[in-house]
C-alpha positions, 0 to 999 in steps of 0.5 A: 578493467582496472583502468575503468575502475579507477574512472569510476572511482574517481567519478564517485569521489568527485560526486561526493566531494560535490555534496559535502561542498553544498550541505544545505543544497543537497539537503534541500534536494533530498528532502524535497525529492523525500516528500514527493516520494513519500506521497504514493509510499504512504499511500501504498502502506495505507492500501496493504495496511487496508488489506490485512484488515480485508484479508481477514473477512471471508473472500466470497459473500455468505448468507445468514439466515436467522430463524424465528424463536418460535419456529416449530420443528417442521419448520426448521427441518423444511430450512434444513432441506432447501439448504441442501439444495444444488444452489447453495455450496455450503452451510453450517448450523449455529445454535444460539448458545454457541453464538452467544458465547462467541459473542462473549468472548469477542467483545469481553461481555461477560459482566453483561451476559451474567445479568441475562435471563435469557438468551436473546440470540436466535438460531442461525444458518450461514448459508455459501451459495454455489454462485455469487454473483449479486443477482444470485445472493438476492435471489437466494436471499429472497427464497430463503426469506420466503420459508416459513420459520426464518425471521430474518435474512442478511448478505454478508461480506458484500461490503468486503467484496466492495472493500476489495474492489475498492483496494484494486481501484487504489493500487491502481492509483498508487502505480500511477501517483508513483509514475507521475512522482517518479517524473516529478523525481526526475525533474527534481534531480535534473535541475539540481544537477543542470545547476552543477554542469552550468556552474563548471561551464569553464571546467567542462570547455577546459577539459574537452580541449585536453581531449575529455570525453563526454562520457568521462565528463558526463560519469561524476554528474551521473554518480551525483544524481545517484547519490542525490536520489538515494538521499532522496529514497533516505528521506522518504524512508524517513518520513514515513517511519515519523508518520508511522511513530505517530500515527501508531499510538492512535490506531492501536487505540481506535482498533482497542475500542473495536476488540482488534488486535490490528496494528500498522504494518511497517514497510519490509525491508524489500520494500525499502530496498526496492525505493532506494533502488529506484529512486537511485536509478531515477536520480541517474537516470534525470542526471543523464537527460540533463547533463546529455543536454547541457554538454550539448548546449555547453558544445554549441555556446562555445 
């Protein structure tokens, strides 16, 4: 045991001793692999910033169902019967001063309000029906459209319904961006490391003819794309923290504009956690495939 340790902490200390004698090199690598990383975790931020946002609005679709201002008693009883019905789940009366007041303090109207004669609002129903499948709500919607006294009626929260969908379609595509970076990753690291097995060609014949093993040549190389991909992960870290900095200021303002409170999620350190891990085992894992094949290659020359 303390043999194999001592292996590998010489292992690890040639592949630091490697990096700190090619700055600008390693540099580069780290940055470019930071980029390519950087892509699908931005995007990603962006789909779970988006779903707070969705997370927010009301899962299933509702109805609202707005009356007349001139709708008489009978009327408004006959909309308050049909809603009772075995096809609508549930639904909620809204006086119209209730909705004004709503509206006050939501959108910071009050100067506006105080200027009113009249409230301009009409009553309203929110009507859930018991199914809500888009054939369903257009029907709904359309009875309800047909009783006498109801003015107007309006599909909600379809287009959070669409929002949804839409975010399902996007992770989607952040699991295969991030695939196809990872091998883009891979690449990256492993013509870096290729360059480091050609470099000390005479190195590597010298040390088989002590009797090294490839396994015991192959171990810094190994640790060398490690670190490489963990500088990578660093840096993609930090490019999205310099593209959060920047783009904080101006989405806080834009949800200002909109009476929001929303404001970009950061990424949680499981998160973080999680890219340096694999863009780590990316790295050792590009490393292995190149070194595997250029002690090969190395085998056959000599």
């Amino acid at each position: 045991m303390i043999s194999w340790l001592r292996h590998q902490k010489y292992a690890l200390t040639a592949a630091l001793y490697r990096l700190r004698m090619q700055p600008v090199s390693s540099l580069l690598t780290a940055l470019a692999m930071g980029v390519a990383i950087s892509l699908p975790g931005g995007l990603y931020l962006s789909l779970a910033n988006l779903g707070q946002v969705a997370g927010k609005l009301p899962a299933q679709p509702e109805i609202s169902l707005f009356l007349d201002t001139l709708a008489s008693d009978t009327h408004r009883q006959a909309v308050a019967t049909r809603l009772k019905q075995p096809d609508i789940a549930e639904a909620y009366f809204v006086p119209k001063d209730q909705a004004l007041a709503a509206l006050i303090s939501s959108q910071g109207l009050t100067d506006i309000a105080a200027g009113l004669t009249q409230n301009p609002l009409p009553d309203a129903w929110v009507v859930r029906p018991q199914l809500s499948s888009r054939e369903e709500l257009a029907r709904v919607a359309h009875d309800l459209a047909k009783l006498p006294g109801v003015a107007e009626t309006h599909l909600d929260s379809l287009w959070a319904e669409r929002l949804q969908a839409g975010l399902s379609i996007g992770r989607a595509s952040v699991w295969l961006l991030a695939g196809l970076f990872a091998i883009a990753l891979i690449a990256i690291s492993g013509n870096a490391i290729r360059a480091q097995v050609l470099a000390r060609r005479d190195e590597i014949l010298v040390s088989r003819l002590i009797g090294a093993t490839d396994r015991h040549i192959r171990r810094p190389f190994l640790y060398l794309g490690a670190l490489q991909g963990l500088l990578g992960g660093l840096a993609a870290i930090g490019v999205l923290a310099i593209a959060g900095t920047i783009l904080r200021q101006p989405v806080s303002h834009l949800a200002d504009l909109y009476g929001s409170s929303f404001q970009l999620i950061p990424p949680s350190p499981l998160e973080i956690a999680t890219v340096l891990v694999l863009t780590t085992i990316s790295g050792w894992f590009g490393a292995w495939l190149t070194v595997t094949r250029a002690l090969h290659q190395v085998e056959t020359a000599h």
